[in-house]
N, C-alpha and C positions, 0 to 999 in steps of 0.2 A: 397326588400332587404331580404336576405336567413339566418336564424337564423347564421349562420357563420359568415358572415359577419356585424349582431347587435354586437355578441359577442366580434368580432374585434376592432370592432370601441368603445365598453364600455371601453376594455382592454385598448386602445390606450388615451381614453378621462382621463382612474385611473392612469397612466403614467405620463400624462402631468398635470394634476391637482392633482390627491390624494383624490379625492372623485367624486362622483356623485350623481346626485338626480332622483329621477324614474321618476318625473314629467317634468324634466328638457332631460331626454334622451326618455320619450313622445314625448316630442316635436320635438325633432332633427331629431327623426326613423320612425316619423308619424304611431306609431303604439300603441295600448291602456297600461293601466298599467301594466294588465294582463300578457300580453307580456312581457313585462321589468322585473313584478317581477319571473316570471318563469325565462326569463335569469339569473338574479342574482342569484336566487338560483340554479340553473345547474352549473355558475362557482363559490358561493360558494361552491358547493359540491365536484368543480374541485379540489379546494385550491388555487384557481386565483386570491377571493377578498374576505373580508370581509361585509356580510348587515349590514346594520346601519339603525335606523328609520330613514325611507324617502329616502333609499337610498343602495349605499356600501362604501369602501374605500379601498386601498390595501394593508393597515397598519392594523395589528390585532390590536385589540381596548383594549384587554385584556394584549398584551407584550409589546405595545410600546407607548413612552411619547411622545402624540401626539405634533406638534408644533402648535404655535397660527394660523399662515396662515392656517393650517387645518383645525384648531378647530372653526376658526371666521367665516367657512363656513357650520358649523354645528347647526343646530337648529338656526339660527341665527333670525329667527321672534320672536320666544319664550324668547331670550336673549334681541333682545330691547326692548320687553313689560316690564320685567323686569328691565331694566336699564332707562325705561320712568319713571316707580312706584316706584324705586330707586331714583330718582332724584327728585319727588316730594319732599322728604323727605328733600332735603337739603334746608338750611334757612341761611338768610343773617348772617355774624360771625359765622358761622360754623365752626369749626376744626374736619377735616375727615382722615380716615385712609381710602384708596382703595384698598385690597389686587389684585392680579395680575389675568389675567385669561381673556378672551375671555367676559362673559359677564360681569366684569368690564369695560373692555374697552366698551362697547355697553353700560355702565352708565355713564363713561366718555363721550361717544357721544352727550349723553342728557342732561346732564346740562347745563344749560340755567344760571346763575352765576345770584344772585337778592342780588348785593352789594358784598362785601369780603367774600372770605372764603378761607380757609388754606386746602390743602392736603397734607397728609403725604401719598408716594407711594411706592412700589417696583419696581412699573411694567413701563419699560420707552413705552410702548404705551399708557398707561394711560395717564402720563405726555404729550406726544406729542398731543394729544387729547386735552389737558385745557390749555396749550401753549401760545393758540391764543387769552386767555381770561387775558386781565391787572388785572384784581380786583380777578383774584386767585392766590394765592401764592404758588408754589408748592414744596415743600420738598421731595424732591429725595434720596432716599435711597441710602447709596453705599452696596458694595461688590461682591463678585462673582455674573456673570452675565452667568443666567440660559439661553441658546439659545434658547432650545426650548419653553422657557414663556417669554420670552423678561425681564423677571424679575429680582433683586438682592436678594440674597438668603447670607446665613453665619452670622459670628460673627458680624462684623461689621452694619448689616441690625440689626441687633438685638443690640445692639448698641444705635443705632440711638433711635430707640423705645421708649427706656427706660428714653429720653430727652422731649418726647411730653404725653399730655392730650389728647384725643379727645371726642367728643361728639359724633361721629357714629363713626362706621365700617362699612364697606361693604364688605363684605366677598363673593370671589367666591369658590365653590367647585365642586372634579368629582362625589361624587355620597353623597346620602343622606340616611338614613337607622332609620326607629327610632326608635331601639334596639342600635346601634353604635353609633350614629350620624354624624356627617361630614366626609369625607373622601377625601384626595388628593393623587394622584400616585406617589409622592415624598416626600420623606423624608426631604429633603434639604427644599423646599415648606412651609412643613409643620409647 
């Protein structure tokens, strides 16, 4: 296969999916990483796609508010270890708040439920995730529904809030700084 035709077939795979992994177009082009990441960066240098650890996408990572189906294909080993370690934490009679976000949902995956517990959420993948569990009771947020977080967001979410206690949070965010601290690309989110 003729570096033109790898180039093709990444452009064609960021098209139909919105990310790729250099390990994963390894495999498909039978050809080493070396390879792959010299492509990527030839058509990042075009302005055909953005690198990403482990990978690219063809959404600039810096202008645009990624959606969850993007994001939950991003880092996502790193985010269940997390949502594993996450979940230890919870204890029978718990009352939890789960903010919205990709590795929330990857901590929603992991609960394994030991007796009752109460979630208060934003995020309806969350919710859809502990659904299947009787002994959780989950508290669904209303108001304006952010598409691309699958989340509720505004007055009303804030609202709700202000009706419950909880004993955790679990909080997801886009970047961590520790001069700033947390940081999310939406205001609304936030």
């Amino acid at each position: 296969m003729t570096n033109v035709e790898r180039h093709q077939y990444i452009l064609k795979q960021l098209k139909e999916v919105g990310v790729v992994q250099v390990i994963d177009l390894c495999e498909e082009l039978g050809v080493s990483s070396v390879t792959i990441r010299k492509d990527l960066t030839l058509l990042e240098d075009s302005g055909l796609l953005f690198r990403t650890h482990g990978g690219a996408t063809q959404y600039n990572p810096y202008t645009t508010d990624r959606t969850v189906f993007e994001k939950e294909k991003l880092r996502s080993d790193d985010k269940s270890r997390i949502g594993k370690k996450a979940a230890e934490m919870i204890e029978e009679n718990d009352s939890i708040i789960i903010a919205s976000g990709t590795t929330m949902q990857s901590l929603a995956k992991q609960i394994v439920p030991k007796g009752n517990i109460t979630v208060v959420t934003s995020a309806l993948n969350v919710a859809m995730e502990l659904i299947k569990y009787p002994s959780v009771e989950i508290m669904q947020m209303g108001g304006t529904l952010r598409k691309t977080s699958t989340s509720v967001t505004g007055k009303y979410a804030e609202n709700i809030l202000q009706d419950f206690y909880c004993s955790k949070l679990f909080l997801g965010v886009d970047g961590i700084d520790l001069e700033y601290g947390v940081s999310t690309s939406s205001a609304q989110e936030a």
